[in-house]
C-alpha positions in Angstrom: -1.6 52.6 23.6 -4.9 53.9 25.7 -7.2 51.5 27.0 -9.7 51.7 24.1 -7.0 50.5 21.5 -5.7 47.9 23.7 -9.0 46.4 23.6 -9.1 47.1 19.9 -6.4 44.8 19.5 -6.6 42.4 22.2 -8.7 39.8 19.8 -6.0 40.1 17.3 -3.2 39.7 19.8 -4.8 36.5 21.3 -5.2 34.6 18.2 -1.4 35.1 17.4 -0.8 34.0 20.5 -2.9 31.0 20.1 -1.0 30.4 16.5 2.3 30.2 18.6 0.7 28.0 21.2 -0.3 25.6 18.6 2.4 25.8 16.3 4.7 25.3 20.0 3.1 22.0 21.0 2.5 20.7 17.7 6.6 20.7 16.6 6.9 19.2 20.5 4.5 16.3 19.7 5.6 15.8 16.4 9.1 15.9 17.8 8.4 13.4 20.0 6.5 11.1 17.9 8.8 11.0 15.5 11.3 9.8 18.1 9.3 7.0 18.9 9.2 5.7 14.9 11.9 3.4 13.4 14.6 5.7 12.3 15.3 7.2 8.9 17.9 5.0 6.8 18.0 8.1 4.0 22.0 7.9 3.9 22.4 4.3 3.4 24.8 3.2 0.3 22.5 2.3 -2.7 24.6 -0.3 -4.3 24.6 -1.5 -8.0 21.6 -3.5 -9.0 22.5 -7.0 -9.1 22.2 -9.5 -11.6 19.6 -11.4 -9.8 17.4 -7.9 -9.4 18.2 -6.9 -12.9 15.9 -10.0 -13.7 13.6 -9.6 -11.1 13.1 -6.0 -12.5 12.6 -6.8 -16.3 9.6 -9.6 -14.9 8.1 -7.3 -12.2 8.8 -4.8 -15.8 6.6 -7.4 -18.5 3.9 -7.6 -15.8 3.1 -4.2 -15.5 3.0 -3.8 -18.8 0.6 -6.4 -19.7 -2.1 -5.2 -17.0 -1.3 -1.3 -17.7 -1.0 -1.5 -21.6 -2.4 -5.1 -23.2 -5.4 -5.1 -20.5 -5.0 -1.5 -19.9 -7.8 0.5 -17.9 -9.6 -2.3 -15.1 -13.2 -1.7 -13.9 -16.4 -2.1 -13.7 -17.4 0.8 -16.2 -14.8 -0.9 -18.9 -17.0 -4.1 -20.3 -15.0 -7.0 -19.4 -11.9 -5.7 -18.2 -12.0 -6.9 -14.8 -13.1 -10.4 -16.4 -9.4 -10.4 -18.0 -7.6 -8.9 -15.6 -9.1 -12.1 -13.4 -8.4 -14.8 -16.1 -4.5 -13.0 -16.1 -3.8 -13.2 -12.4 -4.8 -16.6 -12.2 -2.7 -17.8 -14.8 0.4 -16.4 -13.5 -0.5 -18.3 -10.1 -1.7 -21.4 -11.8 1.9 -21.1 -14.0 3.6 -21.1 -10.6 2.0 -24.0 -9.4 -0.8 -22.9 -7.1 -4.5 -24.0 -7.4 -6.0 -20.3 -7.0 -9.0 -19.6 -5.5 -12.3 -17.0 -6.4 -14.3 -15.7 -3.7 -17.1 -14.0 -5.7 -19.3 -11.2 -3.8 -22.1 -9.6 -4.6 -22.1 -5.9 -4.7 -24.5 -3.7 -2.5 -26.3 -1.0 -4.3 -24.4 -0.8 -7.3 -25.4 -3.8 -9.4 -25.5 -1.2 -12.2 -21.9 -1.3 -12.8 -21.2 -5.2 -13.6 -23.7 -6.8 -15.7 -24.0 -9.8 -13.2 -23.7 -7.8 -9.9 -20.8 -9.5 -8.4 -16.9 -9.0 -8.6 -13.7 -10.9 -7.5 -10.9 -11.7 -5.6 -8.2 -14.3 -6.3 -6.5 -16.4 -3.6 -3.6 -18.3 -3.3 -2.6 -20.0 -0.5 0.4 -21.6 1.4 -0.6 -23.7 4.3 1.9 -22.9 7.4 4.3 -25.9 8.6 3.2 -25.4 12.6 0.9 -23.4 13.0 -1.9 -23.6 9.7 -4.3 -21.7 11.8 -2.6 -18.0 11.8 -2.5 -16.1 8.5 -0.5 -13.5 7.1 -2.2 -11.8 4.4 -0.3 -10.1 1.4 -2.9 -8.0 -0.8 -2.9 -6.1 -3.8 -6.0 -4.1 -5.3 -5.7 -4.7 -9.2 -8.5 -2.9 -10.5 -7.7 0.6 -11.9 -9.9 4.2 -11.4 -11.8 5.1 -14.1 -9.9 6.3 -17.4 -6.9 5.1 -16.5 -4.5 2.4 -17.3 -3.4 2.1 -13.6 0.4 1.1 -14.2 1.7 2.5 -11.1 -1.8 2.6 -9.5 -1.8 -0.6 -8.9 -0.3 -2.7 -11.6 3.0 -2.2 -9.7 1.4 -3.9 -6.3 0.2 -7.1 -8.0 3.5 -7.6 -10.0 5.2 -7.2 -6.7 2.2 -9.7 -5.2 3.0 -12.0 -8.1 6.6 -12.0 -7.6 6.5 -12.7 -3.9 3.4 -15.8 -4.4 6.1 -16.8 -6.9 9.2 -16.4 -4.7 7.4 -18.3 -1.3 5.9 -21.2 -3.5 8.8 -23.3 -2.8 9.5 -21.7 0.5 6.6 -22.4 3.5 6.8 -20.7 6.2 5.8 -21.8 10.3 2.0 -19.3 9.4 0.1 -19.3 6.5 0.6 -17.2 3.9 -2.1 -15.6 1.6 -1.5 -13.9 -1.4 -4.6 -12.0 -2.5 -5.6 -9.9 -5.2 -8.6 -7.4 -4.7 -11.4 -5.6 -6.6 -13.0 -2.8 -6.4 -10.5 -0.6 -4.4 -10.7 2.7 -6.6 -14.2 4.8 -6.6 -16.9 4.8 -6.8 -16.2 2.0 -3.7 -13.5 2.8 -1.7 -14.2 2.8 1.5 -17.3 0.9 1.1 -18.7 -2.8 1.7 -18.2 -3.3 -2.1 -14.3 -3.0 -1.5 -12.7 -6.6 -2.4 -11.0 -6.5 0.7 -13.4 -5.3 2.8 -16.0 -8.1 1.2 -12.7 -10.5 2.3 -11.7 -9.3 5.6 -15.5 -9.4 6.8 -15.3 -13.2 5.2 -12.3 -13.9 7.0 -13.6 -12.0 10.7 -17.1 -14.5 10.5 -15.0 -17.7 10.2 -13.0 -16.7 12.8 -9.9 -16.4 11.2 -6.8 -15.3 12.8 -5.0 -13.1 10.4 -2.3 -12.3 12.7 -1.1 -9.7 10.2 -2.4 -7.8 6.5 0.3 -5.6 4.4 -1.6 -3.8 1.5 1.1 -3.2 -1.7 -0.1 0.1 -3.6 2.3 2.1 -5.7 4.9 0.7 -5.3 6.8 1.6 -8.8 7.4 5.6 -9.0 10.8 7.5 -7.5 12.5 10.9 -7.7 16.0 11.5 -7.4 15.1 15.3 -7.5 14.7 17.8 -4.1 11.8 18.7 -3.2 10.2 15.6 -5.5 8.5 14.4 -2.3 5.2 15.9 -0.3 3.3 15.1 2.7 -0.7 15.7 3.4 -0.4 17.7 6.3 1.1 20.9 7.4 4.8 20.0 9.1 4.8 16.4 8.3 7.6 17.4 5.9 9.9 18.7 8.3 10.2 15.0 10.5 10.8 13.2 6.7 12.6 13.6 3.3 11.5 16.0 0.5 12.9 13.8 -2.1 11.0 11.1 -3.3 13.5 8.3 -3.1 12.1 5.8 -0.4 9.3 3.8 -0.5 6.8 4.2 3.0 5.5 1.8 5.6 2.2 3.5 7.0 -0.7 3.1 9.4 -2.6 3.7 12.2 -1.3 4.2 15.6 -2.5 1.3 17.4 -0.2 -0.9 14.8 3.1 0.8 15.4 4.4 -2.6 17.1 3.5 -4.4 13.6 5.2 -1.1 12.0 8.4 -1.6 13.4 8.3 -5.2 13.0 7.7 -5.2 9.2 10.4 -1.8 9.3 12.8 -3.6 10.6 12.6 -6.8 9.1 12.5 -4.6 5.6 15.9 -3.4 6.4 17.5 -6.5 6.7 17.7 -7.1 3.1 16.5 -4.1 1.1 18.7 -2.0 -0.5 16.2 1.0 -0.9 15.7 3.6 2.0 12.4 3.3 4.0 10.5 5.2 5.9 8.4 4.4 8.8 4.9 6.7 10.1 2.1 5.9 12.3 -0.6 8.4 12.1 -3.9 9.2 12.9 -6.5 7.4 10.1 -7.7 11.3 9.7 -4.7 12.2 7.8 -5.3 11.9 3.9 -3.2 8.8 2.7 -3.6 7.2 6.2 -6.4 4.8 5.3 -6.0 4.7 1.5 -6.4 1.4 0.4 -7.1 -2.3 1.3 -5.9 -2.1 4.7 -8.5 0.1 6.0 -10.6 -2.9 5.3 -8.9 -5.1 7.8 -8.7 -2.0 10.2 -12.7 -2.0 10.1 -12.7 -5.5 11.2 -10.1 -5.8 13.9 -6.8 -7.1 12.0 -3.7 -5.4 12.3 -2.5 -4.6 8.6 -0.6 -1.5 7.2 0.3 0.3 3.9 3.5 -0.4 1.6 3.2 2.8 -0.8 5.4 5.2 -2.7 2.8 7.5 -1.5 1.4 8.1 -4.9 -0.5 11.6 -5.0 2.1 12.6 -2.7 4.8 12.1 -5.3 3.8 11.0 -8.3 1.7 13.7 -10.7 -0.1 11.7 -12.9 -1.7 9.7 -9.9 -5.2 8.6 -11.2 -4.8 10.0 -14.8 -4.3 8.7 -18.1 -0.9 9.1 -18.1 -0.3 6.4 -15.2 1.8 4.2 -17.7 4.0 1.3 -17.8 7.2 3.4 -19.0 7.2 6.4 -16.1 7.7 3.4 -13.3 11.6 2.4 -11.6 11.6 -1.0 -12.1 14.9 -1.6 -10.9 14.0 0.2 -7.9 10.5 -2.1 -7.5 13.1 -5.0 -7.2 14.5 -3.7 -4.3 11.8 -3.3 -2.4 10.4 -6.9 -3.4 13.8 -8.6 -2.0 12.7 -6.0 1.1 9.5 -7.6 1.3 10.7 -11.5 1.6 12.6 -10.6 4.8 8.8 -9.1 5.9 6.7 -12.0 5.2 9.2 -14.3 6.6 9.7 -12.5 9.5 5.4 -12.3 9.5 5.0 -15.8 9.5 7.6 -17.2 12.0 
């Protein structure tokens, strides 16, 4: 090769070798960081369901159900559907034995989509044993995106919020424990002031509450047995984790991976599910999807419980989001998971 071809090809040669450069520290990063997240449990022994989560199941089941297909599709461009979806929650906490509170906000700029410019979020509260003061916050968005019944998306996550509010009644803990019900976390607010959780957290952040922990519950109801079921929103990410979409995921940022491997482990204690544990840059689609970013925006530490959704699940955000695609027996499990979690929370 004479001198005027290697120069020819001497761009072309350096951007492969720029390619390999990236692609060589990226897999040593990743290789690292992966190191330093709680461990996969993928080949743990699934026993049978029980009978005590063959019950939990067929409740978490009927809840669903009555959001996703009596209620059905729950925002602000459906007359009246949040109004029910309201009046529903807090009979179930009221039927429990709780005195649930509204915190009603008004929305900013988009008045146009409720007729009295304001939305809600339901609250029920357990008042800590020794120390009142700290909070651990359980939340669940229960509004649905536009056109669609929202079974999975996130009918699942308040049925699992239910269950728990239902399962620590009797049960206070050292903290305080909040159960908390959101609007207003699918478009056209998310990731806006207007979010229910972001309208709370900034409630909770001027009182100078100390919400020493937030876990957000969103799809938390569809699983594959099949390979290659499972996907990941960046390039390589599926090389560190599973490709079948059997687990449910414990996400967020990285300046919460000490409250990631406490919730991870505590999880693991009692569940009889495989988890799986990531701290990732907010950048990374799925990162900051739902209410925790919120509490991120106003200094709590908090982090997702998903099944990942688009990641998994094709009928994420469409009409066919119904009651009758979702595990239930699975949900059980990981809401026997999720006691160990808030208990180990609120010590």
């Amino acid at each position: 090769m004479d001198h005027r071809q290697r120069r020819k090809w001497q761009p072309l040669i350096s951007l492969g070798l720029a390619i390999i450069a990236f692609f060589l520290l990226f897999f040593a990063v990743m290789g690292t960081w992966k190191w330093i997240m709680p461990a996969s449990n993928q080949n743990m022994e699934i026993p049978e369901l029980t009978s005590q989560e063959a019950g939990l199941a067929a409740k978490l089941e009927s809840h669903v159900k009555i959001l996703s297909n009596e209620i059905g599709e729950r925002n602000l461009f459906r007359t009246g559907s949040m109004g029910l979806s309201v009046s529903w929650i807090k009979d179930q906490l009221k039927e429990i034995g709780y005195s649930p509170q509204i915190q009603s906000y008004k929305l900013k700029g988009r008045q146009r989509f409720y007729d009295d410019g304001k939305s809600e979020n339901i609250i029920a509260e357990i008042p800590g044993t020794e120390h009142p003061q700290k909070i651990v916050v359980i939340g669940a968005h229960y509004d649905s995106v536009n056109r669609s019944p929202g079974a999975n998306d996130n009918a699942s996550g308040v049925a699992v919020l239910l269950s728990l509010a239902d399962y620590f009644y009797d049960e206070p803990q050292k903290k305080t424990i909040r159960f908390v019900a959101f609007a207003n976390e699918e478009p056209p607010f998310f990731k806006t002031k207007d979010m229910g959780s972001f309208a709370y957290a900034e409630r909770s952040y001027n009182l100078g509450e100390q919400i020493t922990a937030m876990i957000a519950l969103d799809g938390l109801g569809y699983f594959s047995d099949e390979p290659g079921s499972q996907s990941y929103p960046f390039p390589g990410i599926g090389l560190f984790y599973p490709k079948t979409a059997n687990f449910i995921a414990f996400v967020t940022r990285f300046g919460d991976l000490p409250l990631l491997r406490e919730v991870t482990d505590a999880f693991r204690q009692e569940a009889t599910i495989p988890s799986e544990a990531a701290a990732l840059p907010g950048f990374i689609p799925g990162v900051s999807w739902s209410d925790h970013w919120s509490f991120w925006q106003h200094d709590y530490s908090a982090l997702l419980v998903t099944d990942t959704l688009p990641f998994r699940d094709g009928q994420y955000h469409s009409p066919n989001d119904t009651a009758e695609r979702l595990d239930y027996g699975r949900m059980a499990r990981v809401t026997i998971g999720l006691r160990s979690v808030v208990k180990k929370l609120a010590i």
